[in-house]
N, CA and C atoms as a LAMMPS dump frame, in Angstrom:
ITEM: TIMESTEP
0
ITEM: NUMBER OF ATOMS
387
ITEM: BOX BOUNDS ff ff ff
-5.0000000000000000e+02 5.0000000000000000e+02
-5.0000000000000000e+02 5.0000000000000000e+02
-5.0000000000000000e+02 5.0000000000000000e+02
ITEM: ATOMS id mol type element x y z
1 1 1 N 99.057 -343.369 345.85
2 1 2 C 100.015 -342.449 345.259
3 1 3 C 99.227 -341.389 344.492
4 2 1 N 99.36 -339.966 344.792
5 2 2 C 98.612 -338.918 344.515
6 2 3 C 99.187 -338.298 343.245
7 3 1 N 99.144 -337.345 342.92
8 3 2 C 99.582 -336.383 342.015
9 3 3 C 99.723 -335.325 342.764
10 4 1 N 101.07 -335.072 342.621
11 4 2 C 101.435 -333.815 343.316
12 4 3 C 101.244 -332.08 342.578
13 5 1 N 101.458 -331.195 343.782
14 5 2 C 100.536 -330.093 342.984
15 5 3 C 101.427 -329.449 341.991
16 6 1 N 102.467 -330.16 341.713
17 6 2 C 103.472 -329.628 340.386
18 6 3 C 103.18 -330.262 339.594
19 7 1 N 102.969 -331.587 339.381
20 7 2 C 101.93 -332.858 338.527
21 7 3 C 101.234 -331.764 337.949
22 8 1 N 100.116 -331.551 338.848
23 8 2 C 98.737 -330.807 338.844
24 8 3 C 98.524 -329.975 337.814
25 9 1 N 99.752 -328.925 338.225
26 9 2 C 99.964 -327.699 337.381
27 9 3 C 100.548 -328.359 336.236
28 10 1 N 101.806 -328.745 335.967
29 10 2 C 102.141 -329.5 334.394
30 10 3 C 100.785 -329.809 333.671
31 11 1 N 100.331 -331.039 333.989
32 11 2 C 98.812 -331.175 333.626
33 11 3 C 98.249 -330.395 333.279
34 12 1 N 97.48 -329.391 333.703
35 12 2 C 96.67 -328.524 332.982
36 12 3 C 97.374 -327.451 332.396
37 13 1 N 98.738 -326.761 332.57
38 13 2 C 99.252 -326.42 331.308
39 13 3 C 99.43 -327.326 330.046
40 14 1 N 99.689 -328.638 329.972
41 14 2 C 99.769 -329.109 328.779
42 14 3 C 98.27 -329.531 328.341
43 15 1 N 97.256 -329.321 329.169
44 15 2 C 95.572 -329.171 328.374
45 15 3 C 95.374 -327.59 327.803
46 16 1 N 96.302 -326.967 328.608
47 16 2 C 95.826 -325.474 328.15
48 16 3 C 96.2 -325.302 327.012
49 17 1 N 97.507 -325.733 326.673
50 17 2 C 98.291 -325.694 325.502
51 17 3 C 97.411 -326.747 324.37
52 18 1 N 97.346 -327.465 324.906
53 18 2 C 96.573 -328.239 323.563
54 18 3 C 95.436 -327.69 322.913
55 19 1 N 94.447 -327.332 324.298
56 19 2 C 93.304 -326.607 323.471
57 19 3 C 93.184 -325.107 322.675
58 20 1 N 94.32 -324.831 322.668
59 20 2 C 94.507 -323.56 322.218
60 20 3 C 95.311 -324.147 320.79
61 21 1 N 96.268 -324.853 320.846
62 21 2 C 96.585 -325.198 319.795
63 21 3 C 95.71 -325.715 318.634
64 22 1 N 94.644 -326.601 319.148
65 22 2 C 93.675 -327.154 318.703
66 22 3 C 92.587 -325.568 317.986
67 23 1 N 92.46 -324.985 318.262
68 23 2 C 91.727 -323.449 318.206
69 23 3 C 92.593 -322.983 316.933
70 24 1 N 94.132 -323.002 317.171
71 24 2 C 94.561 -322.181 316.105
72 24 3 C 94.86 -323.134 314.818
73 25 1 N 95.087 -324.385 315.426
74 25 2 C 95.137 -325.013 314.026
75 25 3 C 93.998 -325.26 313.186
76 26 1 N 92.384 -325.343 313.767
77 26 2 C 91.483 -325.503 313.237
78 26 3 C 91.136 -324.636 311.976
79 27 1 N 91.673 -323.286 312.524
80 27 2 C 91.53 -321.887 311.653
81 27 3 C 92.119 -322.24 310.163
82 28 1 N 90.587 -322.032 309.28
83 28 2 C 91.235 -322.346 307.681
84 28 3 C 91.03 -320.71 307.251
85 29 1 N 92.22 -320.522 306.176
86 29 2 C 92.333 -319.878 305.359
87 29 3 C 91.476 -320.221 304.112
88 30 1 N 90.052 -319.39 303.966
89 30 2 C 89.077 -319.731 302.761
90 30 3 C 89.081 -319.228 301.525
91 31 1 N 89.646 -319.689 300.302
92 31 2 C 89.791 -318.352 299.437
93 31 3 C 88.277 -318.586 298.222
94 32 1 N 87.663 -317.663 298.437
95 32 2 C 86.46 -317.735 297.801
96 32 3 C 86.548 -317.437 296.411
97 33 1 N 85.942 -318.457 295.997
98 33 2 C 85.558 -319.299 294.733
99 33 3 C 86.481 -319.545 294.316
100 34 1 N 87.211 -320.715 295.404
101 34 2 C 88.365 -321.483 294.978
102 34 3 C 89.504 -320.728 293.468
103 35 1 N 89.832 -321.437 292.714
104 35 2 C 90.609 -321.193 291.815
105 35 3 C 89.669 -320.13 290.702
106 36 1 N 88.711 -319.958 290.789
107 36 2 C 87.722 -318.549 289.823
108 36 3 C 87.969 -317.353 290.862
109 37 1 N 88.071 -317.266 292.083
110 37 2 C 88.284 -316.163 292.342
111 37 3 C 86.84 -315.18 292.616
112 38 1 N 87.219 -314.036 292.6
113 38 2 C 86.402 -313.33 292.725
114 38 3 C 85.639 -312.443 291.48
115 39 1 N 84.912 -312.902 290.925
116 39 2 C 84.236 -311.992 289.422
117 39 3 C 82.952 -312.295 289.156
118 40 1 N 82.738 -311.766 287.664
119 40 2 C 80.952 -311.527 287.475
120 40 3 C 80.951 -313.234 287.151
121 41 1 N 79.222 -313.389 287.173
122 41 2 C 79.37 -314.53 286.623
123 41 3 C 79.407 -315.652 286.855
124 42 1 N 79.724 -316.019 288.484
125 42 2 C 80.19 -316.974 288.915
126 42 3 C 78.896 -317.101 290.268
127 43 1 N 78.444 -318.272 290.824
128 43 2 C 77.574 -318.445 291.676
129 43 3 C 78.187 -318.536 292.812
130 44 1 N 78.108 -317.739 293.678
131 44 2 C 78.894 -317.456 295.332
132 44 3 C 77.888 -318.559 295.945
133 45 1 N 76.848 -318.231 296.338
134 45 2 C 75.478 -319.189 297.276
135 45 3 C 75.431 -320.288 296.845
136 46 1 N 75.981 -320.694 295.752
137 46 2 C 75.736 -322.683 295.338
138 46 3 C 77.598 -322.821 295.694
139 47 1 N 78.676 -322.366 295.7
140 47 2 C 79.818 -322.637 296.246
141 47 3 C 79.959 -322.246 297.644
142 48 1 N 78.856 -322.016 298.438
143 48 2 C 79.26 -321.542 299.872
144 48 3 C 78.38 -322.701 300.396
145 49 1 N 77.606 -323.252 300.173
146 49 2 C 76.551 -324.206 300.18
147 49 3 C 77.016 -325.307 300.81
148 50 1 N 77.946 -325.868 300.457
149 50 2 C 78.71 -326.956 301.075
150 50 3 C 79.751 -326.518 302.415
151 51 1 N 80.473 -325.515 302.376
152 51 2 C 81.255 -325.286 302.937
153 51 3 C 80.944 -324.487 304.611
154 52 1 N 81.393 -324.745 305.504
155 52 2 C 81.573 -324.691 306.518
156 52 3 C 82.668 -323.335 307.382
157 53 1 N 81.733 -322.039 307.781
158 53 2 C 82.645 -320.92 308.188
159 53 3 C 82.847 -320.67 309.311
160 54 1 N 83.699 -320.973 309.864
161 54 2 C 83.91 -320.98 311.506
162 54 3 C 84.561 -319.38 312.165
163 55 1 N 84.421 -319.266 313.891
164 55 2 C 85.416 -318.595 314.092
165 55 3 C 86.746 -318.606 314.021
166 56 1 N 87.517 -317.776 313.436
167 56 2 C 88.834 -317.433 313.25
168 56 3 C 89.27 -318.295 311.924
169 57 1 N 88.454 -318.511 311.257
170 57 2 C 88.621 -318.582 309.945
171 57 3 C 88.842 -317.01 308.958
172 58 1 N 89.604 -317.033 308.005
173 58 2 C 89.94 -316.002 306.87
174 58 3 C 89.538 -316.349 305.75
175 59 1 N 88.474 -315.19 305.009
176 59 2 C 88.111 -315.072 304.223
177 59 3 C 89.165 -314.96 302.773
178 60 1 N 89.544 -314.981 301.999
179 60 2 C 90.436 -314.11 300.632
180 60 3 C 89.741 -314.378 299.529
181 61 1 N 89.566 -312.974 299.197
182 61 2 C 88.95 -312.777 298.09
183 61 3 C 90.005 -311.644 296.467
184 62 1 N 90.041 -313.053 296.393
185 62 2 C 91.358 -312.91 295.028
186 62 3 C 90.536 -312.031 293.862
187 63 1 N 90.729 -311.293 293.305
188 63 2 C 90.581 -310.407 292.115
189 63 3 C 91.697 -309.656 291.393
190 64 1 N 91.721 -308.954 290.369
191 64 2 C 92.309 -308.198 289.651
192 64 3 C 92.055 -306.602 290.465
193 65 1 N 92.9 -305.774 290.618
194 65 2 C 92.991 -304.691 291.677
195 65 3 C 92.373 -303.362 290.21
196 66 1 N 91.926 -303.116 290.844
197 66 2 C 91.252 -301.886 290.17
198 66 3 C 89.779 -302.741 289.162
199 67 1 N 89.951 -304.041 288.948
200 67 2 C 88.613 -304.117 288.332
201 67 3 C 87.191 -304.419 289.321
202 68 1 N 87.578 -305.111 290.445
203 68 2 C 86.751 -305.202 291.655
204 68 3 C 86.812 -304.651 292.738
205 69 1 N 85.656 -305.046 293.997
206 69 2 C 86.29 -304.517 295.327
207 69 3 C 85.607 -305.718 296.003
208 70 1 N 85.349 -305.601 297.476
209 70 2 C 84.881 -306.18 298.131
210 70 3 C 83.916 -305.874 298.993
211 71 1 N 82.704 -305.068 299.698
212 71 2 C 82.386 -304.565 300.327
213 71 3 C 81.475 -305.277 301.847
214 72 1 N 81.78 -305.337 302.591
215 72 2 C 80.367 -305.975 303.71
216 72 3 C 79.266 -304.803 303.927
217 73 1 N 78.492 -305.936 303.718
218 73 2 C 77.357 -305.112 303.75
219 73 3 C 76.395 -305.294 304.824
220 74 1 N 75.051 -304.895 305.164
221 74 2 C 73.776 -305.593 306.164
222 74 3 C 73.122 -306.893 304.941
223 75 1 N 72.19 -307.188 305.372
224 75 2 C 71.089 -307.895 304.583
225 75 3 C 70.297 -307.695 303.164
226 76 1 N 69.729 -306.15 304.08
227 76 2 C 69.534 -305.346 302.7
228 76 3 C 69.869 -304.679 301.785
229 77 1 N 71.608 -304.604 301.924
230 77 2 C 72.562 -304.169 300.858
231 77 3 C 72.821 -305.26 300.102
232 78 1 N 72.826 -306.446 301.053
233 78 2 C 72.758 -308.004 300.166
234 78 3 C 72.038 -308.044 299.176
235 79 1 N 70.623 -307.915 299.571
236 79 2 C 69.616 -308.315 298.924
237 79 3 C 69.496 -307.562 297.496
238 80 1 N 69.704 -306.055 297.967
239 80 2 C 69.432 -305.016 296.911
240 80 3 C 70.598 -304.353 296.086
241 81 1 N 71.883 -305.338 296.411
242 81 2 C 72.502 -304.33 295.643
243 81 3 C 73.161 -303.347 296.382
244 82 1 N 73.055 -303.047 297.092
245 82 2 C 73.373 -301.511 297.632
246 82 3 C 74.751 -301.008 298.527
247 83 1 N 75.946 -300.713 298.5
248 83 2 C 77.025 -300.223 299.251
249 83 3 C 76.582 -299.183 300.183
250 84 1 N 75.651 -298.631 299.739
251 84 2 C 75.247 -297.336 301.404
252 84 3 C 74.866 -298.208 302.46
253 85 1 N 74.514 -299.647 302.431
254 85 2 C 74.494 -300.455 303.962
255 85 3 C 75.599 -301.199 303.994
256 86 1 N 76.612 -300.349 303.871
257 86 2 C 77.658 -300.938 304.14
258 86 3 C 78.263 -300.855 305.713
259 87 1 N 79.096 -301.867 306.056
260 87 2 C 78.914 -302.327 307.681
261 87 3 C 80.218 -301.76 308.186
262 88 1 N 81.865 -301.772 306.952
263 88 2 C 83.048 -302.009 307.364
264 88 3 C 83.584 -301.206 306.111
265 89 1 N 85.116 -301.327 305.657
266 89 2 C 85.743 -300.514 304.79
267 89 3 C 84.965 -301.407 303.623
268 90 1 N 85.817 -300.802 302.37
269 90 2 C 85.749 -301.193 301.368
270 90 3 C 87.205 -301.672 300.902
271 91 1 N 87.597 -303.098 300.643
272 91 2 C 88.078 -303.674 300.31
273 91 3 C 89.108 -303.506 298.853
274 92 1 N 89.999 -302.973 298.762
275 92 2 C 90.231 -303.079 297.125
276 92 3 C 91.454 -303.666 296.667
277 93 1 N 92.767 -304.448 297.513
278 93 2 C 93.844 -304.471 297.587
279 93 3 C 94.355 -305.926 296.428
280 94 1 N 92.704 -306.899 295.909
281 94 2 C 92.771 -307.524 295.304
282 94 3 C 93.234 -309.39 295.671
283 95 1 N 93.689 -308.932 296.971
284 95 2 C 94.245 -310.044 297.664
285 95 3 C 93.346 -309.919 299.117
286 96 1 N 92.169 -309.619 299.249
287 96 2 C 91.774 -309.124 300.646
288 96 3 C 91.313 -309.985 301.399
289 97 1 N 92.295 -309.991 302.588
290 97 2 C 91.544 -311.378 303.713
291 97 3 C 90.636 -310.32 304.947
292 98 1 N 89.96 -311.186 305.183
293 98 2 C 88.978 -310.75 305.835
294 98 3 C 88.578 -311.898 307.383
295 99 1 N 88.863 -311.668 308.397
296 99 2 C 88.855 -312.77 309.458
297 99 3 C 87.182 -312.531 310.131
298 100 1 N 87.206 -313.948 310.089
299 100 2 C 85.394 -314.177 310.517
300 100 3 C 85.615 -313.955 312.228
301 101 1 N 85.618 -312.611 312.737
302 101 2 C 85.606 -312.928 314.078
303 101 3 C 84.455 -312.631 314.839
304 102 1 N 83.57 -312.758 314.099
305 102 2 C 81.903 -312.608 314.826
306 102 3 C 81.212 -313.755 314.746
307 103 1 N 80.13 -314.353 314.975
308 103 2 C 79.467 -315.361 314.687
309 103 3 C 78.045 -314.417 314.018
310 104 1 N 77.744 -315.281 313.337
311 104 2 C 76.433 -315.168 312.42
312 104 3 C 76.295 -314.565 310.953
313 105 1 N 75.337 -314.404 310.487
314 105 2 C 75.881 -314.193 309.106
315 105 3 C 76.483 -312.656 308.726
316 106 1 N 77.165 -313.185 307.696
317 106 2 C 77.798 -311.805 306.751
318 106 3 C 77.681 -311.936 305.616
319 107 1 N 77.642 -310.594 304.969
320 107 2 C 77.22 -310.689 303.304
321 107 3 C 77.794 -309.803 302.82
322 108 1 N 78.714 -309.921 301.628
323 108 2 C 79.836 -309.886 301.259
324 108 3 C 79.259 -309.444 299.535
325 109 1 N 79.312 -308.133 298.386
326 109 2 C 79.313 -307.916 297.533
327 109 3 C 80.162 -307.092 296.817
328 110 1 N 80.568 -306.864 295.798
329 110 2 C 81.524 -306.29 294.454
330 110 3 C 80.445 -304.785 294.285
331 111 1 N 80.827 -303.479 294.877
332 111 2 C 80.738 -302.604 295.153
333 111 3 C 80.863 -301.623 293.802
334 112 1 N 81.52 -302.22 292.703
335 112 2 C 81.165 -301.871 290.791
336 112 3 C 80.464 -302.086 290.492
337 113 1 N 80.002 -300.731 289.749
338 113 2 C 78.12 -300.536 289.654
339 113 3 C 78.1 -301.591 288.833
340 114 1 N 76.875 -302.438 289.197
341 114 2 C 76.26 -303.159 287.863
342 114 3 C 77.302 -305.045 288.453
343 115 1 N 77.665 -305.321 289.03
344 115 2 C 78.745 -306.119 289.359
345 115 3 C 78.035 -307.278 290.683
346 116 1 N 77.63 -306.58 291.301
347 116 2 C 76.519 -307.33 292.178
348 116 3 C 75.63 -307.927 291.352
349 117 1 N 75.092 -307.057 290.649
350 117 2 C 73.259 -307.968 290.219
351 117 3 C 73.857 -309.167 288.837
352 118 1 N 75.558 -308.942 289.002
353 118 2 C 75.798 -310.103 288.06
354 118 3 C 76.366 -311.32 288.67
355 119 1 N 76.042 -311.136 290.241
356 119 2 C 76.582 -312.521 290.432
357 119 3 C 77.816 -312.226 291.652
358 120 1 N 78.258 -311.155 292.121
359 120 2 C 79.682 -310.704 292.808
360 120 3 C 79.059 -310.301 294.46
361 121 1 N 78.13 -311.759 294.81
362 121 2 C 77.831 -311.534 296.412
363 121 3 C 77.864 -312.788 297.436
364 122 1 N 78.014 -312.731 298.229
365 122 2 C 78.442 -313.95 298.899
366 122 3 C 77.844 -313.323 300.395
367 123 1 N 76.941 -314.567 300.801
368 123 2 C 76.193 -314.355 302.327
369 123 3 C 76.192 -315.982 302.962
370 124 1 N 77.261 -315.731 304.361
371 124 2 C 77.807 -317.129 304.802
372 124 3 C 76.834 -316.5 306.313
373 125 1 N 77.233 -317.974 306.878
374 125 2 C 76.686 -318.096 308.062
375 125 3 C 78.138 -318.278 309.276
376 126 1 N 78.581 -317.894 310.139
377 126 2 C 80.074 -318.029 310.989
378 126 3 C 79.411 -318.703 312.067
379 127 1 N 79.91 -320.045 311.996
380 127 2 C 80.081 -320.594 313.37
381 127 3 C 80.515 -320.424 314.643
382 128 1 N 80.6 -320.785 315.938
383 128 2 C 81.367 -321.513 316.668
384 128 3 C 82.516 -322.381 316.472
385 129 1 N 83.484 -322.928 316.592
386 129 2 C 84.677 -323.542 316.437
387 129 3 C 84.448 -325.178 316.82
């Protein structure tokens, strides 16, 4: 007794459906630095340390609107401080999600002068799923 080719087809629509479901449910909503949020002061690289950034995961980066921003940057805007290597917009809406849809790293700093070198940068690594 075979499986017929309507079997067949049912079958791999309900794998298609699963693995896609499986894809979108995996997707976490990350809100960086948990309940502190986004400000001076606070260590981004010892709270990203543990945590795990996949594709189609969302970033949110909670702040007060007009006292911060958000900016992506390259490496060496990471490193130095700097918004002229900046990669994408600038962020300011205070509630800003941001979806990891690239793999590899991104680096993420507070674009108010003087606000970076206090602590307002964050450089993750994006997985695979």
């Amino acid at each position: 007794m075979g499986l017929s080719f309507v079997n067949v087809r049912v079958l791999f629509v309900a794998i298609f459906v699963a693995a896609v479901m499986n894809n979108i449910c995996s997707a976490t909503e990350i809100t960086v630095g948990d309940g502190t949020g986004w400000t001076t002061s606070f260590d981004y690289q010892a709270w990203s340390k543990d945590k795990t950034f996949k594709i189609g995961d969302t970033l949110v980066f909670k702040y007060p609107v007009g006292v911060h921003n958000v900016v992506e940057v390259d490496e060496n805007g990471f490193t130095n401080c700097r918004t002229s290597n900046e990669l994408g917009k600038t962020f300011t809406s205070g509630n800003d999600q941001i979806a990891l849809d690239k793999l590899g790293n991104r680096w993420f700093i507070c674009g108010i002068p003087g606000h970076c070198d206090l602590g307002m940068k964050l450089s993750i690594n994006v997985i695979p799923i």
